[in-house]
KOLDRENGU-653433 format. One record per residue: x, y, z of N, C-alpha, C in turn; residue in three letters. Coordinates in steps of 0.1 Angstrom, whole numbers. Each point is the difference from the previous one (the first is absolute). Layout:
<rs>
[[X Y Z] [X Y Z] [X Y Z] "ALA"]
...
</rs>
This chain:
<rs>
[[-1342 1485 927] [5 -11 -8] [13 5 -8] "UNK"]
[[2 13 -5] [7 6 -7] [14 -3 8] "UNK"]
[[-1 5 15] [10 2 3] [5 -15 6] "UNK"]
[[-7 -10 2] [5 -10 2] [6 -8 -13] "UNK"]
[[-4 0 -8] [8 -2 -13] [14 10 -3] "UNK"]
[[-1 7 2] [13 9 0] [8 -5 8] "UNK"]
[[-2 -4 13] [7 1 11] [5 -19 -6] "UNK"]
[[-7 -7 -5] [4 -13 -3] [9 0 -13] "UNK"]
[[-1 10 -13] [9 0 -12] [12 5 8] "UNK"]
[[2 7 13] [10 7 3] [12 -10 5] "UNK"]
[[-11 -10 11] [6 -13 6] [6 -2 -11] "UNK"]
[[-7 -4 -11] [7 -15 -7] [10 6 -9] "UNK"]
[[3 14 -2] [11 6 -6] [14 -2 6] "UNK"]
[[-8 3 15] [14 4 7] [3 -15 5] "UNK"]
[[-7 -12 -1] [5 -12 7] [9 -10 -14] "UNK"]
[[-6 5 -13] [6 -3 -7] [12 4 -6] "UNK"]
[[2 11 1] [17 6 -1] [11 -4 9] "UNK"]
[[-9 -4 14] [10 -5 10] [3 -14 -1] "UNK"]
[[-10 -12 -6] [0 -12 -3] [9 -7 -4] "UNK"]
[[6 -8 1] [12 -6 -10] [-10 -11 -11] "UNK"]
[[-13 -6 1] [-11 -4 -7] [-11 2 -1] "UNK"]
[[-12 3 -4] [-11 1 4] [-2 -1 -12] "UNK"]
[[-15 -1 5] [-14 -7 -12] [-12 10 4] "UNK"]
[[-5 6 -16] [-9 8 4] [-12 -5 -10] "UNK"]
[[-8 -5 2] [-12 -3 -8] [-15 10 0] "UNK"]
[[-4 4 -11] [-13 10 3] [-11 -11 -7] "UNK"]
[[-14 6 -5] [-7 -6 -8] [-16 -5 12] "UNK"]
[[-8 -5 -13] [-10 3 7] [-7 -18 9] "UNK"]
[[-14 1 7] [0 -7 13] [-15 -2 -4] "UNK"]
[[-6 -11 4] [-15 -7 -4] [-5 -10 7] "UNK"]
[[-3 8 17] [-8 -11 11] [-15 -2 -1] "UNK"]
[[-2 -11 8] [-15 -2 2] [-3 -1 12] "UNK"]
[[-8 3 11] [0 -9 13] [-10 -11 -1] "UNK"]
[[0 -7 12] [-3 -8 1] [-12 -8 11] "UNK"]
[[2 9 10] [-1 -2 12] [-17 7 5] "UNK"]
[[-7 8 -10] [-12 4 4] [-13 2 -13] "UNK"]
[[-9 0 3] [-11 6 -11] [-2 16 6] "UNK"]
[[-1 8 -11] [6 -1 -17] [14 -1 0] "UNK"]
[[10 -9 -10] [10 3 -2] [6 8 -4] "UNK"]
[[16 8 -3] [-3 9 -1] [18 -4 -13] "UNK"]
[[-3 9 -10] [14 -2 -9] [6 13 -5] "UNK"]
[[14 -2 6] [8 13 3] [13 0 -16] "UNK"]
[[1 6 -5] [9 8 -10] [11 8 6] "UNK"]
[[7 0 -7] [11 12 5] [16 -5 -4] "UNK"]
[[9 11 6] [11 -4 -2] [9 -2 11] "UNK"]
[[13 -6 -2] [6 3 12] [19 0 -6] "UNK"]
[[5 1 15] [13 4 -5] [8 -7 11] "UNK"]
[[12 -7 0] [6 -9 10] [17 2 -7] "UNK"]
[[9 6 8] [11 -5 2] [9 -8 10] "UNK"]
[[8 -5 -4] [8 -11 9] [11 4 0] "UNK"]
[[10 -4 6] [10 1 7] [9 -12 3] "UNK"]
[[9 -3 -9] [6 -16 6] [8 2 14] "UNK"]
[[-3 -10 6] [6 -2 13] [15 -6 4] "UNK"]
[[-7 -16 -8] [8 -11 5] [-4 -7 -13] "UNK"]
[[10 -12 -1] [-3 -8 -10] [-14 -6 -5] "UNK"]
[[-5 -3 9] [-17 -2 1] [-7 7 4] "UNK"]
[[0 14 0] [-12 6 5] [1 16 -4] "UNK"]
[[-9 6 1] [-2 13 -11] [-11 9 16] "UNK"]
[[4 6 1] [-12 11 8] [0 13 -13] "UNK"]
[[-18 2 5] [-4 17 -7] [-13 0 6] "UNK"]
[[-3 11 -8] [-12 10 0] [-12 -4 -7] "UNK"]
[[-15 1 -3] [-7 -6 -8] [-6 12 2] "UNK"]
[[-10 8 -6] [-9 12 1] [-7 0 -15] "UNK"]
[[-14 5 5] [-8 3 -14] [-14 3 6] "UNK"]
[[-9 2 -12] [-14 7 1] [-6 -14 -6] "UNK"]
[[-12 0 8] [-10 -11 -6] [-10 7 3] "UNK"]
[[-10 -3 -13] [-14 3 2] [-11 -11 -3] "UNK"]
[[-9 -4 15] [-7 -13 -3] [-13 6 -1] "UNK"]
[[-9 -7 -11] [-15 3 0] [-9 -13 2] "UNK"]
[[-11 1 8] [-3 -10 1] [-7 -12 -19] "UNK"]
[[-3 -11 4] [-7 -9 -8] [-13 2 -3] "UNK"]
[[-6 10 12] [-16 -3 -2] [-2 12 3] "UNK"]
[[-11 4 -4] [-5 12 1] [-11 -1 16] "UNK"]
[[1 13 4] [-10 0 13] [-13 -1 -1] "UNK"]
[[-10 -7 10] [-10 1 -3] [-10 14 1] "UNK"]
[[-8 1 -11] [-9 16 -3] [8 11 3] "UNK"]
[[13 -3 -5] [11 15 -3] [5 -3 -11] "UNK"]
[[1 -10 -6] [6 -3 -17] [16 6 0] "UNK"]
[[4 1 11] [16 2 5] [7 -11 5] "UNK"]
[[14 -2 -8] [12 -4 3] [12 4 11] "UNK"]
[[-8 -2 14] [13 3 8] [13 3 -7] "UNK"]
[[14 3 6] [12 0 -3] [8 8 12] "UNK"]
[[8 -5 0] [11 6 2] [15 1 0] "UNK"]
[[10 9 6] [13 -2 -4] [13 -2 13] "UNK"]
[[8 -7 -7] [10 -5 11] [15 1 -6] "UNK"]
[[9 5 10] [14 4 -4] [3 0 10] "UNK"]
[[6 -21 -8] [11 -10 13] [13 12 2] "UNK"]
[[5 -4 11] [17 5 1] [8 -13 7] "UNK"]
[[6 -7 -5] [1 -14 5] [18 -5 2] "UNK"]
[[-1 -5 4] [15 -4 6] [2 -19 -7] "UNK"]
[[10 0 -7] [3 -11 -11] [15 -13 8] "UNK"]
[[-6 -9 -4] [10 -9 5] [1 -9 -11] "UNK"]
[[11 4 -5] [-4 -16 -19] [15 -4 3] "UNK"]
[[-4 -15 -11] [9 -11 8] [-2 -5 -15] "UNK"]
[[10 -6 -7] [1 -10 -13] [-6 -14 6] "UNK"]
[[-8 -4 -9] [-5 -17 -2] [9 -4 -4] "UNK"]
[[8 -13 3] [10 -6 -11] [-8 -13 -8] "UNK"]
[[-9 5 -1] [-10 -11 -7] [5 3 -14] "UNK"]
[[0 13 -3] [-4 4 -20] [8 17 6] "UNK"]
[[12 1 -10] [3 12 -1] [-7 10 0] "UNK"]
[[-2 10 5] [-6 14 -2] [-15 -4 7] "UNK"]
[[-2 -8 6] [-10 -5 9] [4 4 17] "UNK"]
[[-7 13 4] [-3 6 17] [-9 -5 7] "UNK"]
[[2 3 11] [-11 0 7] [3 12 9] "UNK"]
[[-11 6 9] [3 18 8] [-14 -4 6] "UNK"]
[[3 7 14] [-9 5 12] [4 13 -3] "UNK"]
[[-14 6 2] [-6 13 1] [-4 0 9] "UNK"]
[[6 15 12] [-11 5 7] [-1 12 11] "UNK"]
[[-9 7 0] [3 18 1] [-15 2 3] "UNK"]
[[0 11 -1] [-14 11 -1] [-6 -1 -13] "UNK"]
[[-16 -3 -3] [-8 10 -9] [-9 9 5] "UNK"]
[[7 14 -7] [-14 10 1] [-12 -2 -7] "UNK"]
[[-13 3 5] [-9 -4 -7] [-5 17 -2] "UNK"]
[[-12 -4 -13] [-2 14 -4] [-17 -2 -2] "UNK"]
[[-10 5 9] [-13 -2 -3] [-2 -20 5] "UNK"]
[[5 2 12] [-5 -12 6] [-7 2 13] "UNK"]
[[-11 -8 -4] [-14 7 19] [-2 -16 3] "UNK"]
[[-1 -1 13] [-7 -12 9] [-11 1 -2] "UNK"]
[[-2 -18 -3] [-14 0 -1] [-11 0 8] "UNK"]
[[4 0 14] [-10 9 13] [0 11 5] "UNK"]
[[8 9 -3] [-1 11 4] [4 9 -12] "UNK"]
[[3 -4 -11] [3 13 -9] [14 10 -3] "UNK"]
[[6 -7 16] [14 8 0] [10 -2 -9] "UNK"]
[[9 9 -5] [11 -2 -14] [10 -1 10] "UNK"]
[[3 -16 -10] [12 -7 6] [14 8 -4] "UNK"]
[[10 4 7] [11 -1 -4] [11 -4 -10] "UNK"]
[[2 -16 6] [2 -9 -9] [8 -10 14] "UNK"]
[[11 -7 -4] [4 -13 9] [12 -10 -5] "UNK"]
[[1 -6 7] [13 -7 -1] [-8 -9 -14] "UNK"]
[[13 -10 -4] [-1 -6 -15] [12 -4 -2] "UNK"]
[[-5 -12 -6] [8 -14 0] [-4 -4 -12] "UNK"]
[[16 -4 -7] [-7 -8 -12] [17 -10 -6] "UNK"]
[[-7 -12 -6] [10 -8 -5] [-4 -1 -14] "UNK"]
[[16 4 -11] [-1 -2 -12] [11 -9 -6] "UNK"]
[[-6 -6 -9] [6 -11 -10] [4 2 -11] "UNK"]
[[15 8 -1] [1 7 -16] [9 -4 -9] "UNK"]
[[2 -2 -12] [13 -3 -9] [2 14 -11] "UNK"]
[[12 -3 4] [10 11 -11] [3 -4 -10] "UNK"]
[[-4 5 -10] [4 -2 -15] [3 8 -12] "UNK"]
[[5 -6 -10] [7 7 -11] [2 12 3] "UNK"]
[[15 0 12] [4 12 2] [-5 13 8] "UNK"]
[[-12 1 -6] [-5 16 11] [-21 -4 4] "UNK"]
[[-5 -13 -3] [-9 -4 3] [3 -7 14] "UNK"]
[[-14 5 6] [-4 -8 12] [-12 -1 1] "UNK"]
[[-8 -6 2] [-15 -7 6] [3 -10 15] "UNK"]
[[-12 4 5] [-2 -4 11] [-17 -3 4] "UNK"]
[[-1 -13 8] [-12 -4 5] [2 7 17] "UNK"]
[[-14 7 5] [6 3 17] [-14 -5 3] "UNK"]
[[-2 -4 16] [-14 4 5] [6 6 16] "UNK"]
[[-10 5 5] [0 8 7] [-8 4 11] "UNK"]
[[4 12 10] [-16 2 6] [9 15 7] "UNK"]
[[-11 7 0] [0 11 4] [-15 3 14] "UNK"]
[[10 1 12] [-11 5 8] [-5 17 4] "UNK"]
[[-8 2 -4] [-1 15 -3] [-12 5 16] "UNK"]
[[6 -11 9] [-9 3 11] [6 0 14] "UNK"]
[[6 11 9] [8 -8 12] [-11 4 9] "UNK"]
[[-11 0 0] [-11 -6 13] [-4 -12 4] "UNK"]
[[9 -10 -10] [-5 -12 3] [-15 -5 -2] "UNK"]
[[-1 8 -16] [-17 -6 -2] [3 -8 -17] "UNK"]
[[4 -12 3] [7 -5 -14] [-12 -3 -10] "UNK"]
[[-10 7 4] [-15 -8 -11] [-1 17 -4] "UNK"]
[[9 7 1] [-6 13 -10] [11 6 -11] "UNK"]
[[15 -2 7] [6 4 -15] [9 -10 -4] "UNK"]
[[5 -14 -3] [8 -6 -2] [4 -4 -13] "UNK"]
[[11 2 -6] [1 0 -11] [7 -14 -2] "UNK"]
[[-4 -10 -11] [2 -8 -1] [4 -4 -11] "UNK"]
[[16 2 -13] [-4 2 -7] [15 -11 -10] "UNK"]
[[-4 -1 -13] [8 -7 -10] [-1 5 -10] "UNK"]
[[14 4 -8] [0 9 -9] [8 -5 -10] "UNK"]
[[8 6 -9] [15 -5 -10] [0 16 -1] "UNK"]
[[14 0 -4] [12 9 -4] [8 1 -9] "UNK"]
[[-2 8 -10] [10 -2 -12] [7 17 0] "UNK"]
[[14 -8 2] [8 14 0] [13 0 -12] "UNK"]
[[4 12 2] [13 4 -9] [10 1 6] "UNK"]
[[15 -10 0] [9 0 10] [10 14 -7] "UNK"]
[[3 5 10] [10 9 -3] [18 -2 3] "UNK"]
</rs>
């Protein structure tokens, strides 16, 4: 993890010096999923730079650590599943002309998963492709919040009833 974070502060050093604009927002991330019993609610932070393009459209990077624990405890173990995920995602944001400082962005890339097993066989998932749509406004200057939901499939055997992540979260970051 160490060195993928390194390898990502390195990116965004060296794409920002080259940039004639960019937007770098950090801060922290608060999902839930949705999609199975027990649910499970993930913390963490993340980090997204962009890149303006064109008059209407911004490409970047989105990356961070989430850690989800489940809602409910297991039965006759008095344990909280959990586990962790570090999206690396590819950004498409685009201005609403609805309300200034109002986006909208497709996300979508890889998450690694950390302590993820199927639930028929036990085996630790990888992780999988991941898709997500967020709804954000910029404000007073170096604020951003954002609504996203999402889904992360953390399965390529094609067994969609054992890891699918299904998830809606908000985002409140610090614009740089």
């Amino acid at each position: 993890m160490k060195k993928l974070l390194l390898i990502y502060i390195c990116l965004v050093f060296c794409i920002s010096v080259t940039a004639q604009k960019t937007k770098f927002t950090i801060g922290p991330e608060l999902l839930t999923s949705f999609n199975h019993d027990p649910s499970f609610l993930g913390l963490g932070g993340s980090a997204q730079l962009d890149i303006w393009i064109k008059e209407r459209l911004w490409l970047g990077v989105h990356s961070g650590y989430l850690n989800f624990k489940s809602t409910k405890t297991l039965l006759g173990s008095g344990t909280r599943p959990s586990y962790g995920a570090i999206p690396v995602l590819g950004v498409i944001k685009y201005p609403l002309p609805v309300l200034k400082g109002l986006y909208g962005q497709d996300m979508f890339g890889y998450t690694f998963a950390h302590n993820v097993k199927f639930e028929d066989n036990r085996e630790k998932a990888a992780g999988g492709f991941t898709y997500c749509f967020a709804l954000g406004y910029e404000f007073a200057d170096h604020f951003d919040v954002s609504a996203k939901v999402g889904r992360s499939r953390f399965n390529k055997k094609d067994r969609p009833v054992d890891v699918n992540e299904h998830n809606v979260g908000l985002r409140l970051a610090y614009l740089f």
